[in-house]
N, C-alpha and C positions, 0 to 999 in steps of 0.2 A: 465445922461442917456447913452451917449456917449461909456462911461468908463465902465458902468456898462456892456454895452452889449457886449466890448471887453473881458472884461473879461472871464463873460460866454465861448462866443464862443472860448474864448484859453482854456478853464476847458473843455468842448468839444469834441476838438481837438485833446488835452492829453488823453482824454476818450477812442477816438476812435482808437487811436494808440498805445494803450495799457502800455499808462504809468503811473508814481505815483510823482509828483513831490515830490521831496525830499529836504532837505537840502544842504547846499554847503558840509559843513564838511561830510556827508555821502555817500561818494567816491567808497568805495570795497562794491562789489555784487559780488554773487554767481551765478554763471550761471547753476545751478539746483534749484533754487529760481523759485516759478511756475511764479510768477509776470516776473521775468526775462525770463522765457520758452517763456510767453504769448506776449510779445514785442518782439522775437525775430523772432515766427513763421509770422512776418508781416514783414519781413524784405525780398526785393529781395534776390534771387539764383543764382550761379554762377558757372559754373566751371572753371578751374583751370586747366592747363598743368606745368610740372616741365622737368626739363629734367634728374636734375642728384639729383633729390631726395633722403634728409639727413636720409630718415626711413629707406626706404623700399630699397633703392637708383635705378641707373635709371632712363626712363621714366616712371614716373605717374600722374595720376590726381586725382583730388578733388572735391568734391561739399560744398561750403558753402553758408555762409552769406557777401554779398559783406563787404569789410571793409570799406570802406567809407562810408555807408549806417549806418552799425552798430557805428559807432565814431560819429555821429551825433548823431543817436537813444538816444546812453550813451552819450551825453551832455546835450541831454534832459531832461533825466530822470535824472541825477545829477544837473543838473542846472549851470552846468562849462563851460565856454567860448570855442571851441576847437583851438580858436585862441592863446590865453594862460595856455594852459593844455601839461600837461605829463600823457602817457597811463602804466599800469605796468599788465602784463602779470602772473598770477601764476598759476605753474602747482602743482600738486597732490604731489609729490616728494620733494615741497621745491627750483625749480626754479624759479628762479626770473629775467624776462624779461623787463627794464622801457627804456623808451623813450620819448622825448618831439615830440609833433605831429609833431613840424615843420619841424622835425630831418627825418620824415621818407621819404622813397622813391616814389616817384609818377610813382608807377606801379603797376597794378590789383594784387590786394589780397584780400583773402578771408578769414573767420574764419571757418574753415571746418568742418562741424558735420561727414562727410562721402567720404572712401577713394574710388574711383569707383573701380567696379571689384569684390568688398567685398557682399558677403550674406548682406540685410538690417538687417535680424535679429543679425547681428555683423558688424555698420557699418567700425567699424576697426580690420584688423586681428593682432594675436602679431606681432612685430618686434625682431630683435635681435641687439644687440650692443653690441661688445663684449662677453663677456661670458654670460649677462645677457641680459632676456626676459622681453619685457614690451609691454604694449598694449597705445600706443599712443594716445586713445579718452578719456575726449570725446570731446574735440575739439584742433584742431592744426592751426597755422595764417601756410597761403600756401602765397607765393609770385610765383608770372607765370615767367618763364622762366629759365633761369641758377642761378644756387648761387654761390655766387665768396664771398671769405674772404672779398675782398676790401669795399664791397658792405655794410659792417655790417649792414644782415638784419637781425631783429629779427624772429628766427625760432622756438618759445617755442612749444612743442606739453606737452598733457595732461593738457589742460589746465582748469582747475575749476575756476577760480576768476578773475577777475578784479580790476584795481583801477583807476580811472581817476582822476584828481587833476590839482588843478593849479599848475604852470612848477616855481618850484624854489627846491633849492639845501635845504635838509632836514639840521637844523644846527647842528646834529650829526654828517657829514660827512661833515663839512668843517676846513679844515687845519687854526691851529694859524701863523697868518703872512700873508698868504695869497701871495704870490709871483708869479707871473706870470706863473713857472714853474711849481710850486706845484700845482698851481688851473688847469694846462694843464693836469698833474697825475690824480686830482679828475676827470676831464672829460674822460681821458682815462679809468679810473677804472670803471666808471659808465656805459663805454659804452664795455667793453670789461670783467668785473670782477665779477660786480656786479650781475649778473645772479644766479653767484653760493655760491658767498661769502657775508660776512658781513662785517660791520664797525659798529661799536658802536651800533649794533642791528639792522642795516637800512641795506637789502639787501635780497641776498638767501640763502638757508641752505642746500644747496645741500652739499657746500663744505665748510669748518670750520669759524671758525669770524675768522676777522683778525687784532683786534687794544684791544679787553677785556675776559678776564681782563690783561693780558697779548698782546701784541702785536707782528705779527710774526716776525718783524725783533729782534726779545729781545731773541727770542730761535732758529729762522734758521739764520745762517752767509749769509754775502749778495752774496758769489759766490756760494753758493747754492739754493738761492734765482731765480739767476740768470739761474741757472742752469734750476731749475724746470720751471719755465716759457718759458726757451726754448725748454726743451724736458724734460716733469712729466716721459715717459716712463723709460728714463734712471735711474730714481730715486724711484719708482712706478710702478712697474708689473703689467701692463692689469689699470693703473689710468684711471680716468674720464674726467680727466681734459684734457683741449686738448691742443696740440702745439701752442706757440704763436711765430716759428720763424720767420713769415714772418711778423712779428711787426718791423718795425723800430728799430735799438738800441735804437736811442734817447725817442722812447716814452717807450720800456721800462723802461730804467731808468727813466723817467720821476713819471712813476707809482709808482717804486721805493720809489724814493724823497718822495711822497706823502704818503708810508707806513710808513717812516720812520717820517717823521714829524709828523702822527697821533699818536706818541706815547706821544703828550705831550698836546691831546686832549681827554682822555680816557671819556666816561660818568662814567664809575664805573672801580674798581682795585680789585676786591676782586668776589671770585663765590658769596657767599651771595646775595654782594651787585647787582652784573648784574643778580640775577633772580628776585630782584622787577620788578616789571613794568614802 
C-alpha cells in the first residue's frame, strides 16, 4: 500500500510540474515542443548582466530561465542522472554546443528567451557579425559577468534543441590506440571544435566533417592546417571560424594528432556509403 501511494504521489508531482516522463534513450527535445513550452513557463526567472557581450557586444542583459533550475527540470523529464549527464546545445544554423554537466562553470546563468531593452513583441533584435545579419532568439545560454577565452563557456545563441544524455564519448569519435595524447586531442576537440565540425557524423554542421569520407588531413597539408587554426582569416576572407591563437602549441597539435589518427577510424569512405544512416 506503502508503494502504491508513492507512487501516485511521484505521477502527481510530475503532473503538477508539467512534465511527461519519458524514456532514458529519449534525450533531444525541442523547445518549441508545446509540452516543452508548458514545463518551461514553471521554471524561475532571472536576469542576467554581461559586460562584453558576444551579440550585440558591450554591456547587456538578459532575462531567462535560471539554468540550474532548467538542468534539473530536463533530468526529470528525461529520466537522466545530472550527476552522470552531458548537456548538447543546438542552434537553428547547425551549431553544436556539448558539455558534460560537471565540466561547467558554477556561475549564474540563464537560458534566455529575451534580450532587455528589446520591444516584447521582438524579444530579440537582429545582430550583425561580420557581414552577415542574424537574429539570435529564440533562446541564447547567457553566463553573468565577463567572458574570457580561458573560461571555455559555452555561448550557443539560436538555440531550438536540446540533448541531455549520459556523459560518455560517442564510439564514432574515439581514436584506434587510444594513447594518452590522442584521447587529450579528443578532449580538446570536443571542447574546442566540436560546435562547428563533425567526426564521423557526431558533431556541428556549421563548419565541414572532418574524418568522412575523406579526412581533412588527406586533402589539407598539416602547415596549413596549422596555419588555419591559428588565423582562418589569413586563409578565409571574412571565415566563421575563429582564431585559436591563444590555444597552447601543445594542445594544438594535440588536436592535430587526433585528426590525423581518425583517418584509420572512418564509419564510411565513400558519399553513398556516409549518407545511410
Amino acid at each position: 500500500m506503502i508503494h502504491v501511494r508513492a507512487l501516485i504521489l511521484l505521477s502527481l508531482a510530475l503532473i503538477l510540474y508539467g512534465l511527461s516522463p519519458q524514456a532514458a534513450a529519449q534525450t533531444r527535445v525541442s523547445l518549441a515542443d508545446p509540452r516543452i513550452q508548458e514545463g518551461l513557463s514553471k521554471l524561475p526567472k532571472r536576469t542576467i548582466a554581461i559586460s562584453n557581450d558576444p551579440i550585440y557586444e558591450g554591456a547587456q542583459r538578459y532575462e531567462g530561465y535560471d539554468l540550474k533550475a532548467f538542468l534539473t527540470w530536463l533530468s526529470r523529464y528525461t529520466s537522466i542522472p545530472l550527476r552522470t549527464a552531458s548537456i548538447t546545445f543546438i542552434a537553428s544554423d547547425g551549431y553544436w554546443s556539448e558539455r558534460a554537466l560537471k565540466d561547467l562553470p558554477d556561475r549564474p546563468a540563464v537560458l534566455a528567451f529575451r534580450h532587455l531593452g528589446d520591444p516584447p513583441t521582438k524579444p530579440f533584435r537582429d545582430a550583425i557579425q561580420g557581414n552577415r545579419t542574424f537574429n539570435p532568439g529564440p533562446y541564447v545560454l547567457v553566463w553573468e559577468g565577463a567572458y574570457r577565452d580561458s573560461d571555455h563557456l559555452p555561448i550557443p545563441w539560436s538555440i531550438t534543441e536540446v540533448i541531455l544524455q549520459r556523459e560518455r564519448i560517442p564510439e564514432p569519435l574515439l581514436p584506434p590506440g587510444r594513447d594518452p595524447k590522442t584521447l587529450r586531442g579528443l578532449e580538446l576537440w570536443r571542447l574546442n571544435c566540436s560546435r562547428c565540425h563533425s567526426i564521423n557524423k557526431f558533431g556541428g554542421s556549421v563548419g565541414p566533417e572532418l574524418n568522412v569520407p575523406l579526412n581533412v588531413t588527406e586533402y589539407w597539408s598539416r602547415d596549413r592546417l596549422v596555419q588555419l587554426i591559428e588565423n582562418p582569416a589569413s586563409l578565409r576572407w571574412n571565415s566563421k571560424m575563429p582564431s585559436f591563437s591563444w590555444m597552447p602549441q601543445g594542445d594544438r597539435e594535440a588536436i592535430l594528432r587526433y585528426l590525423e589518427t581518425m583517418r584509420e577510424a572512418k564509419i564510411c569512405s565513400s558519399e553513398s556509403a556516409c549518407l545511410r544512416p
